[in-house]
N, C-alpha and C positions, 0 to 999 in steps of 0.2 A: 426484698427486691421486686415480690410479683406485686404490691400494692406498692406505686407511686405517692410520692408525697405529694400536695398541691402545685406547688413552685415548679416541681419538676415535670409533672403533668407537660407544661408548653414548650418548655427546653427540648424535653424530649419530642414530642412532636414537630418543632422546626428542624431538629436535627432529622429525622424521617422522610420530611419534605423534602428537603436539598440530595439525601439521599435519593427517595423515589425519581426528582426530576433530573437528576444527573443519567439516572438508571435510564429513565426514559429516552433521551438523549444518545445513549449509547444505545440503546436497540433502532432508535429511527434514523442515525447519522446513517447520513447514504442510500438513503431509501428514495431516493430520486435527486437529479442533477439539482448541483447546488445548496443540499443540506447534508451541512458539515463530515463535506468531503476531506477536510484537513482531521477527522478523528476514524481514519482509519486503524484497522488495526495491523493492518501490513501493507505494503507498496511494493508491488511486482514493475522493476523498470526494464524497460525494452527498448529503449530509445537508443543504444546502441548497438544493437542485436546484429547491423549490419556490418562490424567491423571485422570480422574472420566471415560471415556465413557465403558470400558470395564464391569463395574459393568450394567452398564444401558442397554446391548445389551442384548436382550431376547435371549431365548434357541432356539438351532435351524437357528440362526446365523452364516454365515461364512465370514473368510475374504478374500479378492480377490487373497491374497499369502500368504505365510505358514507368521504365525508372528513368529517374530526374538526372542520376551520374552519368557522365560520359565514359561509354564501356569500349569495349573491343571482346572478341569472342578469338582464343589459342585453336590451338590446332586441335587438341582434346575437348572443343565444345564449349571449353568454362565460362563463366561469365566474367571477365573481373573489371574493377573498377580502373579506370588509368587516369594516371595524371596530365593534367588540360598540358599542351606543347609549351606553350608560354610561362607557367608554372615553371614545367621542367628546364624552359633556357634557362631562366632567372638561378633556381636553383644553382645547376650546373658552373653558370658564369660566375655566381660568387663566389662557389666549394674554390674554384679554380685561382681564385682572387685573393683569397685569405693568407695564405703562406707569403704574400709579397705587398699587399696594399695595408693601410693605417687600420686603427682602430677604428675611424670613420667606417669602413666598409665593412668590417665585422658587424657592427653596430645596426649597420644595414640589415646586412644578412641575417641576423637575427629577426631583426621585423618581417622580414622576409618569410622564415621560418615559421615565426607567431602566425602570420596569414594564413602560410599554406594548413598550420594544425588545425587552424580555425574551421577555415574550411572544410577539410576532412572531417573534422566534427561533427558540422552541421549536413555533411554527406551520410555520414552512416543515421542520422536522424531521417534524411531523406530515403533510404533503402527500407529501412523500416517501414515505412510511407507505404514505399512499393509494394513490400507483400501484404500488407493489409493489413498492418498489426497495428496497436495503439503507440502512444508511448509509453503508459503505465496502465497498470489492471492494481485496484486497490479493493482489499477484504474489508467487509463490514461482518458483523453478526449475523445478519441473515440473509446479506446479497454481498454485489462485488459492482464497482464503479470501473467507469475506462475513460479514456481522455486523451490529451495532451497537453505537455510542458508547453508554458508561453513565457518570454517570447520564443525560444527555442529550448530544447531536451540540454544545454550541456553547457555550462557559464566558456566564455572566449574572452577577447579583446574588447568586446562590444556587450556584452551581456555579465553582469554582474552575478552572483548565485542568488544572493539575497532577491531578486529580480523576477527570480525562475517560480512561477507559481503552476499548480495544476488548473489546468481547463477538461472538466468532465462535458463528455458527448454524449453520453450511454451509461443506464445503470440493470442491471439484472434483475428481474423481479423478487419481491421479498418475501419470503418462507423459511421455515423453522428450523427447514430438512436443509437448507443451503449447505455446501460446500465447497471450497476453493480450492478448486482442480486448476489448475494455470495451464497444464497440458491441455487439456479439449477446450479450455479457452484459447488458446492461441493456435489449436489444429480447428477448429471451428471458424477461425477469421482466414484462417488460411485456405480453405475449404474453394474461395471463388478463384483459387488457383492452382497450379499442377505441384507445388510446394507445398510438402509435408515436414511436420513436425519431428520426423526421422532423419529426414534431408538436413534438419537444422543440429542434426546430432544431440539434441533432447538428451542432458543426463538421466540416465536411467535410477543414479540415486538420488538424484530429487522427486523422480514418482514416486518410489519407494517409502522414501522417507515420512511425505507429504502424506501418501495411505495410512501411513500408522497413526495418523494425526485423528482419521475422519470420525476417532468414535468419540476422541476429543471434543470436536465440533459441533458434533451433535448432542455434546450433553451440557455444554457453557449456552449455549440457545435457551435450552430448557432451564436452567439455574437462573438464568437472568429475567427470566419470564415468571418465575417460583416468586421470584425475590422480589419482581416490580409487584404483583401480586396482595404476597402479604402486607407488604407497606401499604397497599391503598386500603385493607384493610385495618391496618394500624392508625391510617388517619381520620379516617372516619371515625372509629372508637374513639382517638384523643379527642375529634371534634365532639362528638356525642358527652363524651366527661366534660367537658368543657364548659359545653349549655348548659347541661343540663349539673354541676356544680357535683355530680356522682363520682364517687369512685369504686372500691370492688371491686366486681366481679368484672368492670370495665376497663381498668387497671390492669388485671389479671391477662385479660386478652391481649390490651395492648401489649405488655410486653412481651405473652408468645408470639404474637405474629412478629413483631419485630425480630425476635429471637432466630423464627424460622428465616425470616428476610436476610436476617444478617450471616445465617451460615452458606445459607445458596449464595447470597451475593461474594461473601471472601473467596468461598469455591470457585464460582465461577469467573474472580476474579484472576484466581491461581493459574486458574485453564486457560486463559484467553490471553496470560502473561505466557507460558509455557507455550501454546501456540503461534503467537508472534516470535520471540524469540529461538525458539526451533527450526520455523519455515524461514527466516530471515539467513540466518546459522547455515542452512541446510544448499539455500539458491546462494549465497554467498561463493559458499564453497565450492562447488560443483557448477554453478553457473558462467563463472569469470571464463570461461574459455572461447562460448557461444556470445559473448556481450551481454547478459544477463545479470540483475543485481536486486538486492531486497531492503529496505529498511523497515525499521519496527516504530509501529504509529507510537511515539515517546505521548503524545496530547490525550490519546485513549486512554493509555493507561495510567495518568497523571488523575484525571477524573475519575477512571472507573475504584481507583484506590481511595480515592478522594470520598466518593460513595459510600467505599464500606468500612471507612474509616468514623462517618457519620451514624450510619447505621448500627454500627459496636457501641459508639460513644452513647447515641436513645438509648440501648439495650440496659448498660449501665447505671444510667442516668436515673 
């Protein structure tokens, strides 16, 4: 196995290739606006975060810019959202119509209905707006991208899903040490208003959870860095046998570096699988209450398997 045959000599080295450039790929996706923001490894959505919070913000409360909803302020201060008058005739007049007029008017009322959800949809997208938050905050390896859904955060009458793409505005700078805290990212945005992250009743086992993660995070960084590493040393070797028509001791190399490539990359492909699916698992659960949701980047980890799927197969080969 440690001396290569001729034939396989290039096999294995194209397989290395695709491996290292996948690798690389996944370490710089997201490393500034508009490079391959779709290979994240998790998506923190926020884009309905306004649909309970407005009841839960204490009196005394402001938000960082005028809100777009039309409010009214209770007797206790609160802020809440009310429905436009004309809305509520409509409404009212049909509720009141249905027991006695055709299907025609049901038919109505229904569209009626569709509107107003519509609208309240693309209201709590707009709440959101107001405290300063994005629509989604998405993890990379070694930063975290923010953005907004276009043409709007939530498919309706008007907007298809297939439709709905991310628009990044801001990316985090890239480092090793990164870590995806979503709490002091969204208390940080909130910062240019008197709305705190407590106010929004923040589960407290999603920090939790999400801490147990951190030492996680910091060691799929390093594996993926190990792993891009030997491979670029592994193709040079292959290039070097190549020219130069040698094998041995060049052989020999190639395959441990590859070897070492291929255990850090499975590893830290394990980690960064576990990691997604955890924090997704985690904001899922305990998020649904505040309007909070997570999915797991399925394109990252379709690649990064893809990778060391390659890099086993050089090892082999």
């Amino acid at each position: 196995m440690f001396i290569k045959v001729p034939f396989a000599t290039p096999i294995s080295g194209a397989l290395c290739a695709l491996a290292f450039f996948l690798t690389v790929l996944s370490l710089i996706a997201g490393s500034r606006e508009g490079v391959l923001e779709d290979w994240a490894i998790v998506t923190l959505n926020t884009s309905c975060i306004g649909e309970d919070v407005v009841d839960k913000i204490p009196s005394g409360k402001v938000f960082r810019r005028e809100n777009p909803l039309t409010q009214m302020t209770n007797a206790n201060g609160l802020t809440k959202v009310s429905t436009p008058p004309k809305v509520a005739q409509l409404t009212h007049g049909v509720a009141g119509a249905l027991p006695t007029e055709s299907a025609a008017v049901a038919s109505q009322a229904q569209s009626i209905g569709d509107s107003v959800e519509s609208g309240l949809e693309d209201a709590a997208g707009d709440l959101a707006k107001a405290l300063g938050l994005q629509d989604f905050y998405s993890a990379h390896l070694m930063n975290y991208c923010e953005g907004y859904f276009m043409p709007g955060p939530v498919p309706n009458a008007s907007i298809a899903r297939n439709s709905i793409i991310k628009h990044v505005t801001a990316c985090s700078n890239v480092t090793i040490t990164h870590l995806f805290d979503p709490q002091s990212i969204l208390q940080q945005q909130l910062s240019s208003s008197s709305v705190s992250i407590a106010d929004l009743h923040w589960p407290n086992q999603i920090t939790a959870g999400l801490s147990g993660l951190e030492n996680l995070q910091r060691a799929m960084v390093i594996l993926y860095l190990v792993a891009a590493i030997f491979m670029f040393i592994a193709l040079v070797c292959t290039s070097t046998v190549l020219c130069c028509c040698t094998r041995g001791l060049g052989s020999v190399v190639i395959t441990i570096a590859e070897l070492v490539a291929a255990v850090n990359l499975c590893i830290g492909a394990a980690m960064v699988t576990l990691m997604a699916v955890k924090s997704a698992d985690l904001i899922n659960a305990y998020g649904s209450d505040i309007g909070i949701s997570a999915a797991v980047g399925h394109k990252f980890l379709v690649f990064t398997w893809m990778a060391s799927g390659a890099i086993c197969a050089a090892v082999v080969i």
